[in-house]
N, C-alpha and C positions, 0 to 999 in steps of 0.2 A: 470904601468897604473892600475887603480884600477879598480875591475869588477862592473858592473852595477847590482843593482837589478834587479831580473827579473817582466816585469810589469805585472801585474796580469788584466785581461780584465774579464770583464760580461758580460753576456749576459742574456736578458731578455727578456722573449716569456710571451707575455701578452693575456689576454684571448680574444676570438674575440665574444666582446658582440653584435657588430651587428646581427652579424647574431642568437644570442639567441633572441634580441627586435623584428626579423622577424621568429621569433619561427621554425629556423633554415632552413628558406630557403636559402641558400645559395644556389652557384652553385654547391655544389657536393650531394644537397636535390633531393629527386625523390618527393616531396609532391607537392598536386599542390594547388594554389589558387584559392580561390572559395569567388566570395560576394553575399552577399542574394541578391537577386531580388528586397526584397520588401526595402532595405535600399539605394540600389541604385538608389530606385525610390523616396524614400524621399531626397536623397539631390540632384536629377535632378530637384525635383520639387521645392527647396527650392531654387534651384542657377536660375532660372527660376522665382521664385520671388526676389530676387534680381537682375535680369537682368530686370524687368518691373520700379523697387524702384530706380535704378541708376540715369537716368535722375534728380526726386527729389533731390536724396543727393545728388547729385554733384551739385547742382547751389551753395548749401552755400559753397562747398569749391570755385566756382568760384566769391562768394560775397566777401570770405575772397582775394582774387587775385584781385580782383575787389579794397575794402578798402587799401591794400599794396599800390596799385597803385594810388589812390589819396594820399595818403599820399606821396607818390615820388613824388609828380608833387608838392605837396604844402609845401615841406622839401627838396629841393634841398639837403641841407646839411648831410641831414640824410639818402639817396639813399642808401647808402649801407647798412644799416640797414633793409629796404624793401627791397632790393635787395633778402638779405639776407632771408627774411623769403617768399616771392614769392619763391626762388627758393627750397625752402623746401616744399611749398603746393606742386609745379609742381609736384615734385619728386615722393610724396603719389600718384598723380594723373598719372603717366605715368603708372604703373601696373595695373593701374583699369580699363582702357579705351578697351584694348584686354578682359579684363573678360569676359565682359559685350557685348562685340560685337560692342564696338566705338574705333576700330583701329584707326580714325583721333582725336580722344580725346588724346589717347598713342602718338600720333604722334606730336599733339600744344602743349601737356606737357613738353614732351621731347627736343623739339624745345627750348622751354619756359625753361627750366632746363639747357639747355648749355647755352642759352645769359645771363642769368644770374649769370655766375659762377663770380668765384672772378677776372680773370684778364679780365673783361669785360667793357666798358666804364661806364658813369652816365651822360652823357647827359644829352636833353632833348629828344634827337633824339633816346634815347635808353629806354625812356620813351613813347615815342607813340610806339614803337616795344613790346615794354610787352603790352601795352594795345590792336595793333593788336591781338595779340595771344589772350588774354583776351574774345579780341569779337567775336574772330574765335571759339573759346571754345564755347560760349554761344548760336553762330548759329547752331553748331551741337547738343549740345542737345535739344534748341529749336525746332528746324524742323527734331527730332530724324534723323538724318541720320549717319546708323547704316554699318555694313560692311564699304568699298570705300567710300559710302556717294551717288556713282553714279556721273555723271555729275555734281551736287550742289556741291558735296565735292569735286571733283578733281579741281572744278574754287574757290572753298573757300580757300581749299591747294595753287590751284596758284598765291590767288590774296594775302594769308600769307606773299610767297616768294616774291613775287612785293615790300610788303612792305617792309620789313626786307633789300632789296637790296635797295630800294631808301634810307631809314634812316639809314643807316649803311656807302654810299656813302655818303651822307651831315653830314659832322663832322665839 
């Protein structure tokens, strides 16, 4: 029987840049972190003026959700095409809605981003459910309701799920 070479193994210990991009804090660093006062106060004040700007720029992405969905209703044929890009607006809009303090915005996006995935119907009945969500979207930034929403949102929220369960039952 003939011997085998013997295999030769490496071993490679690569540098741990992490923790040099955190200018070496790691967990065996005794240095501690420190942020200025006054930059902390610029970007509380600046995410503060994007939390008042939100409302505004969100209506055009709900005009662009808005457009998708006439175009579904008057393209049957072509539904999954809108389909397709409704559920790519949802998607940008499901991170932005907690930002900003519209947890029920994160929550009809997100809603809005599973019924529209790929093995989802194209109805018509799957057309008035994206437009629910649509106009559930646009009563919460119209009548800012922020956090819960309060009573207005938890009946907005339940009268979403009414729909979605009626038009989802008639197939």
């Amino acid at each position: 029987m003939a011997s085998k070479a013997p295999i030769k193994v490496r071993f490679y210990r690569f540098k741990n840049s992490l923790r040099e991009k955190t200018a070496g804090l790691g967990s065996d660093s005794q240095a501690v972190v420190t942020i200025d006062p006054e930059a902390l106060a610029r970007a509380e004040a600046a995410l503060q003026e994007m939390v008042e700007d939100y409302p505004d720029w969100v209506k055009t992405l709900l005009d662009r959700l808005a457009e998708e969905h006439r175009r579904a209703v008057d393209t049957p044929h072509e539904r999954r095409g809108q389909f397709e890009k409704i559920r790519r607006i949802a998607h940008d809009m499901r991170g932005q809605g907690g930002t900003f303090n519209y947890p029920l915005m994160t929550d009809f996006a997100d809603s809005l981003y599973q019924f529209t995935g790929p093995s989802v119907g194209m109805t018509d009945n799957h057309v008035e459910i994206i437009k629910a969500h649509i106009d559930s979207m646009r009563v919460v930034i119209n009548e800012r309701l922020q956090g819960d929403g309060g009573p207005p949102g938890q009946a907005l929220k339940k009268g979403l799920q009414q729909a979605i369960d009626k038009y989802t039952k008639i197939r």
